[in-house]
N, C-alpha and C positions, 0 to 999 in steps of 0.2 A: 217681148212685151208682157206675158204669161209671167214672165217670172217676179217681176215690181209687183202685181198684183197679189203674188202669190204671198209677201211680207207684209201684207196691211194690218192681216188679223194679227201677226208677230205684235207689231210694234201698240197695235191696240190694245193686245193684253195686258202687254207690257205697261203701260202708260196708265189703264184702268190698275192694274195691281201697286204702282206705286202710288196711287192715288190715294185707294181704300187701305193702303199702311200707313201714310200721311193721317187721316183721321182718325185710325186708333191710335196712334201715337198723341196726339193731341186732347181726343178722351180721354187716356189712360193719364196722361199729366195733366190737366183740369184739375186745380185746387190741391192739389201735391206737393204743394210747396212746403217750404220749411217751415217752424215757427210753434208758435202753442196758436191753437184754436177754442173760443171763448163760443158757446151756444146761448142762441137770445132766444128766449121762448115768448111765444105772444101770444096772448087770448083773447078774445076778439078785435086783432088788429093792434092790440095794444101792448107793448114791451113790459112783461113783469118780472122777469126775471135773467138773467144777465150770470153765465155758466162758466167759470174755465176747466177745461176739461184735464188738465194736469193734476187733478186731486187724486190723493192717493193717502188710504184706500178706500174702495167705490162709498159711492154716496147717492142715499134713495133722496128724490126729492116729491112732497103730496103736494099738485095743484089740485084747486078745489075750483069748479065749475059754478055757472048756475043750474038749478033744481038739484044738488049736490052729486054734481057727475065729478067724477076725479080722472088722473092719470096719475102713477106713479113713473116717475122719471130717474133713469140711476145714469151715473156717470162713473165709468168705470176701465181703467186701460187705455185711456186720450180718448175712449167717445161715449155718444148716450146715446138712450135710446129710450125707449117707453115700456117698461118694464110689464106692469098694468094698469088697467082700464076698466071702465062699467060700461063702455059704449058696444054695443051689438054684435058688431062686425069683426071689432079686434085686429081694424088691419094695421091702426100705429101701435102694437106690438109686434104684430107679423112681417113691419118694416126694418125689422132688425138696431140694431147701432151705427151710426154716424162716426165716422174719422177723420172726412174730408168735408170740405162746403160744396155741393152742385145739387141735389135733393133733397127738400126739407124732408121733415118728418110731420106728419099733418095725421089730426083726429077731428073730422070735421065734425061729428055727432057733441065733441064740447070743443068745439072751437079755438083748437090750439095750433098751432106751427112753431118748429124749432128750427132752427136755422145756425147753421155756424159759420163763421166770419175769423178770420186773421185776429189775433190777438190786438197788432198794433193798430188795426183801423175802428173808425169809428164810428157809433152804433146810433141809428135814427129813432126817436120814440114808438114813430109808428111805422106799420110797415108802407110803402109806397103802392102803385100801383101793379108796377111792373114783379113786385114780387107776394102780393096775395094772388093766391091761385083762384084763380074762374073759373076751371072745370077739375074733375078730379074723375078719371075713369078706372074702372080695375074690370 
């Protein structure tokens, strides 16, 4: 009877470790699909500018803010990213360049968010609810 007891932790590891490969597996392919990818930038909530990131070669883009806060945006090698800024903190240049769609790129201090999306799908004016972000912690 000691001995069935003695296989539970086996089969438990067992079953916890194919679990948590199961979920990297499925992180790591999130938004890895084939395709060109198009970056829709928005500033307050509002779609102005519409990216494909197959340009070549790189290309700086100046959004100009209110009270003339800017971001410079470059797209370059299938992604972008926020090159520079006047906001403070400097954490949407410290968020490096985008490849895939699952993280925007967000500079709250002028109110931007970049977002990338499947080339073939199609793009809403404004953002919805479920993808303006509500909190932002770092």
């Amino acid at each position: 009877m000691h001995r069935h007891y003695a296989k539970a932790p086996f089969f438990i590891t067992a079953f916890l470790l194919a679990v948590a490969l199961c979920c990297l597996a499925a992180i790591l392919t999130t938004g890895s699909g084939t395709g060109t990818f198009v970056a829709d930038v928005y500033q307050n909530g509002e779609l102005i500018l519409s990216i494909p990131l197959d340009q070549d070669p790189p290309k700086p883009f100046l959004i100009q803010g209110e009270n003339h806060c800017f971001n410079q945006i470059t797209v370059q090698d299938g992604a972008i990213g926020i090159t520079a800024a006047d906001c403070p903190d400097q954490l949407c240049v410290h968020q490096g360049f985008l490849r895939t769609p699952g993280l925007p790129i967000t500079c709250l201090p002028n109110r931007l968010v970049i977002l990338l999306r499947n080339a073939a799908s199609d793009s809403s004016q404004e953002l919805t609810g479920s993808q303006v972000p509500d909190m932002v912690t770092y």
